[in-house]
N, C-alpha and C positions, 0 to 999 in steps of 0.2 A: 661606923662613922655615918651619921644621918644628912651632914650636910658640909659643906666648905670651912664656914666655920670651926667646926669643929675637929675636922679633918688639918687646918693650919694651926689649931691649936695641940695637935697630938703629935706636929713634926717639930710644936717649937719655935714658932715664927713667929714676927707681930703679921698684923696684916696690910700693913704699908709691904713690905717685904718681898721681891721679888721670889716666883717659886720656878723651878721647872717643872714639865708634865712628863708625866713617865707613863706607858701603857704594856697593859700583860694580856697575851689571850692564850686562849686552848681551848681544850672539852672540860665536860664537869669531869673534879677528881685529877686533875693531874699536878695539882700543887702551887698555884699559880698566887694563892694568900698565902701561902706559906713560904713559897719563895721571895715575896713583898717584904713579910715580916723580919725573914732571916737577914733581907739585903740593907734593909731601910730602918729597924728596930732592935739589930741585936736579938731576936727573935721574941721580942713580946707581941702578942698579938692582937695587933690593932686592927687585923682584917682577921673577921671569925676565922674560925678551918674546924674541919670534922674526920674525924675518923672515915666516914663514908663515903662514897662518891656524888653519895646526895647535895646539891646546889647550897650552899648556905652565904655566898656574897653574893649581893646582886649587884653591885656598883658606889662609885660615888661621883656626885655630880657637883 
C-alpha cells in the first residue's frame, strides 16, 4: 500500500468516510502483516508477508 489513498481504497471506503486507526508492533518476523491480513482481509494480502524473517513492510502513512 503506497499511500492513503490507496490504502482506503483496498478497505472499501469512499473517502468522505470516517476510518479507525489501528496500530501493530513487534520485531521483524513475528507476524504482524499477517495477522493484519488475517484480522482485516479474510487473509488476502494487502500487507506483503514473507516466508523470512527479512523486513518486507515498512509502513503506511
Amino acid at each position: 500500500i503506497k499511500n492513503e489513498a490507496s490504502f482506503v481504497k483496498c478497505l472499501g471506503c469512499s473517502p468522505e468516510q470516517l476510518l479507525k486507526v489501528v496500530s501493530i508492533f513487534g520485531n521483524t518476523g513475528e507476524g504482524k502483516s499477517h495477522t493484519l491480513n488475517h484480522t482485516f482481509f479474510m487473509g488476502r494480502e494487502v500487507f506483503k508477508t514473507s516466508p523470512t524473517q527479512e523486513s518486507c513492510t515498512v509502513g503506511v502513512w
